[in-house]
Structure formats: C-alpha cells, structure tokens
C-alpha positions in Angstrom: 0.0 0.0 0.0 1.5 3.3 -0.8 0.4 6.4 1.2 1.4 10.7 0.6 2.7 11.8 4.0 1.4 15.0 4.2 4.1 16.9 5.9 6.8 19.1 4.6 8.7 18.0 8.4 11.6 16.3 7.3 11.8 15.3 11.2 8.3 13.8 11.1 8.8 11.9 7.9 12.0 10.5 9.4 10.4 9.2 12.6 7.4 7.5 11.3 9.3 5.7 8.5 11.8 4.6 10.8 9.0 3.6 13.2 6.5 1.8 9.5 10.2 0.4 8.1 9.0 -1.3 4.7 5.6 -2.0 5.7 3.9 0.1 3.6 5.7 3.1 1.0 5.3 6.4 2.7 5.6 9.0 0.0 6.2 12.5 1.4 4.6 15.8 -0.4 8.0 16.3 -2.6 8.6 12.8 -3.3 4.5 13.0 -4.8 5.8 16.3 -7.1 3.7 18.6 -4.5 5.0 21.9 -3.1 2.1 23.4 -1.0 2.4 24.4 2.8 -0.8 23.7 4.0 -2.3 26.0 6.4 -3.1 25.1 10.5 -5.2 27.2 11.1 -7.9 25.1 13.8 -8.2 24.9 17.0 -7.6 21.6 17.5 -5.0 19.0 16.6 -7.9 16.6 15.3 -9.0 19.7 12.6 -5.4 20.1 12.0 -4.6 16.7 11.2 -7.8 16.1 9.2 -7.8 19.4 6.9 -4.2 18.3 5.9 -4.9 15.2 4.9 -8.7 16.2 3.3 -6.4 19.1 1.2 -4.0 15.9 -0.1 -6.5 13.4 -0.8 -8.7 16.4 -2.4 -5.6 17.1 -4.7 -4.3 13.6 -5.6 -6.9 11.4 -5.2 -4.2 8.8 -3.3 -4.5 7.7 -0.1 -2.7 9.6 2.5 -2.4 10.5 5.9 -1.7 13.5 8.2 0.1 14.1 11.9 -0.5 17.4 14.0 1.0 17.4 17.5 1.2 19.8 20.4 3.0 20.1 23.5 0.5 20.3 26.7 2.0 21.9 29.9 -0.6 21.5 32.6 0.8 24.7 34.4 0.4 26.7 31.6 -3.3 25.4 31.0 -2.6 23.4 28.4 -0.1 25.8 26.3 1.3 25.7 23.3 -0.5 22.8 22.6 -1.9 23.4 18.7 0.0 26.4 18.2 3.2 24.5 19.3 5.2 25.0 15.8 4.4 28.6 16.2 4.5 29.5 20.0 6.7 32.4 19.6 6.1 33.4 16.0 5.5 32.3 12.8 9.0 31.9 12.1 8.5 28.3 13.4 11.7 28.8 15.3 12.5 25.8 17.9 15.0 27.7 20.2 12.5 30.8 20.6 10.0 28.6 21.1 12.0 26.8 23.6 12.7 30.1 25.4 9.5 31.5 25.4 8.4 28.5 27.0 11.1 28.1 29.9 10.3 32.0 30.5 6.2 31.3 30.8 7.5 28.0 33.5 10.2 30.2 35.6 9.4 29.5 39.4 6.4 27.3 38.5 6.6 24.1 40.9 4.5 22.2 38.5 6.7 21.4 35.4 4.2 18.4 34.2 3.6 18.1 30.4 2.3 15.8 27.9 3.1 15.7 23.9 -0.2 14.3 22.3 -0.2 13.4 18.5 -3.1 13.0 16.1 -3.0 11.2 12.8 -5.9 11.4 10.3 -6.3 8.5 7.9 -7.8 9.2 4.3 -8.4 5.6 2.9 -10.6 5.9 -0.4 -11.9 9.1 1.3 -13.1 7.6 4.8 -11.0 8.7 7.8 -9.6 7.5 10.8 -7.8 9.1 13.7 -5.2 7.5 15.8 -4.0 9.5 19.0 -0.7 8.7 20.8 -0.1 10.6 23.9 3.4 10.7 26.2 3.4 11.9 29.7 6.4 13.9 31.2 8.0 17.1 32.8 9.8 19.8 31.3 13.4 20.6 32.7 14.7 23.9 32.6 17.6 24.2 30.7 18.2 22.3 27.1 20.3 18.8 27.4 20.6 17.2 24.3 21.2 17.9 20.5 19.1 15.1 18.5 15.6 15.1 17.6 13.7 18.7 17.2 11.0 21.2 18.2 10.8 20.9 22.4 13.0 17.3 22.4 15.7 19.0 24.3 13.4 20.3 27.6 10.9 17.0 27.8 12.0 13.7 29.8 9.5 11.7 29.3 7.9 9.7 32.2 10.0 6.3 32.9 13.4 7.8 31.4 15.8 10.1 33.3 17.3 11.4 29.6 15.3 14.1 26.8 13.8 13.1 23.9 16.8 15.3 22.7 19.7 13.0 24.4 18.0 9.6 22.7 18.4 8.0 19.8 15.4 7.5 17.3 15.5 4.0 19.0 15.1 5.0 22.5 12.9 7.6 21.2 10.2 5.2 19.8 10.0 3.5 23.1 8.3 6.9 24.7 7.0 8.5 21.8 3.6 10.1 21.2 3.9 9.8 18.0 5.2 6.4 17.2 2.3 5.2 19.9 -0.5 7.2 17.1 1.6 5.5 14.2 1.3 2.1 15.9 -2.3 2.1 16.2 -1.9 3.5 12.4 0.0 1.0 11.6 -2.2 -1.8 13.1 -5.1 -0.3 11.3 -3.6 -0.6 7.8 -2.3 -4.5 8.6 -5.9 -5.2 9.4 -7.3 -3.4 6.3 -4.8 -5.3 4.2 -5.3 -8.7 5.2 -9.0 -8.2 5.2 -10.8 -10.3 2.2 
C-alpha cells in the first residue's frame, strides 16, 4: 500500500518511516511532485490533522495521511498545545520557542507536560484518527542535540534522559507519536489482510 505523507517535516517523515520500516511506501509531499504548505489554522490537533490530509486526498486522489502534534503543559493550561510549531512566532523557530516557553514555566513548581499526537487516515476518502499521547515534565535548561522542536526540555515519564539525548531507537520507546503510528499501523495490517 502506498500512502502521501502530508508533511513538509523532514523530522516527522523521518520518525514515522523509521518507526512503519517497509511495511507500507510512505511518499512524502516532494517525493508526490507537491510543493504546497498547508495552512493550520484550527483549533484543535484533530481539525489540523484532518484538513491536511482532506487538502491531499482532495488534490491527488491517493491515499494519505496527516500528523498534527502539540506540547501540553498542565501549568500553563494546556499551552502551546496546537499552536506548538508557532508559540513564539510564525517563524517556526524551535530555540524561541523553547525560550519563550522556559520563561512562561520560571518559578512554577509544577513542570508536568504531555506531547499528544493525532494522525488522520484518508483511505478511499473515509478517515480514521489514531492518537498517541506521552506523559512527562519539562526541565529547565536544554540537554541534548538530537531530535527537534521541544525534544531538548521534555524527559518523558519512565526515562531520566530528553527526547533530545535519545536516539530514534530509545525515542520510539516513549513516543507520542510512534504510539498514534502504531495504532496506524495496526489499522492498515488489518485493512490489508482483510478479504
């Protein structure tokens, strides 16, 4: 089965195809000969995630699939959360982002957090949604140089490292979003191998 990724994250792309291997071809939006940015302009992850993936299918006519994700600090009532890729600015800029959020946490006790990812499924025009969601805490200085966005500040809960001090490996063991492309990935064996 092949499927358009509709991301223009490199990151992303990266992570779920190490997470899918050669299960099914993931195609990403350059590798399908399309160059759009596609807005997010919801509210939600879930209207996110689903207006991507409705804009590809709309386009191509090919399966595909989407992934919006936010980061969700309890203390800071649920912030950035959608608007996580642009918390300080449309420049999409992970270090501002990063600062602006250790600035908003400074002297807050309760450094809780959650990432929560949603994938929408466009299978001959019917959708699914898969959610993956990873508990942890946000530290307050950076530690690490791999992975992106808020890796560097989030341990998840069970690990004493960063997403940004793990490998993709030890990454997929935490992840939010390798749990959402699990259950994706579970979904599409059972399609498959349906008669």
């Amino acid at each position: 089965m092949k499927l358009i990724f509709a991301t223009n994250n490199q990151h992303k792309v990266d992570e779920i195809r190490s997470i899918i291997g050669d299960r099914f071809e993931i195609l990403t939006l350059q590798e399908a000969g399309i160059d759009i940015d596609i807005p997010e302009p919801y509210d939600t992850l879930e209207e996110n995630a689903s207006g991507k993936s409705s804009t590809i299918f709309e386009m191509t006519g090919t399966n595909c699939f989407s992934e919006d994700t936010g980061l969700e600090v309890n203390a800071l009532n649920g912030e950035p959360g959608v608007k996580s890729a642009r918390y300080a600015g449309d420049a999409r800029s992970f270090d501002a982002n990063i600062e602006k959020l250790l600035s908003n946490l400074a002297g807050k006790q309760d450094r809780s957090a959650r990432f929560r990812a949603v994938i929408s499924l466009l299978i001959d025009g019917r959708e699914t949604l898969f959610e993956g969601i990873c508990e942890g805490r946000i530290i307050e200085e950076r530690k690490g140089k791999q992975g992106f966005g808020y890796d560097p500040v989030f341990i998840p809960d069970g690990s004493a490292k960063t997403f940004g001090e793990m490998s993709m490996d030890e990454k997929t063991r935490y992840s939010h979003r390798a749990r959402a492309t699990e259950k994706l990935v579970t979904f599409l064996t059972n399609l498959s191998t349906s008669p």
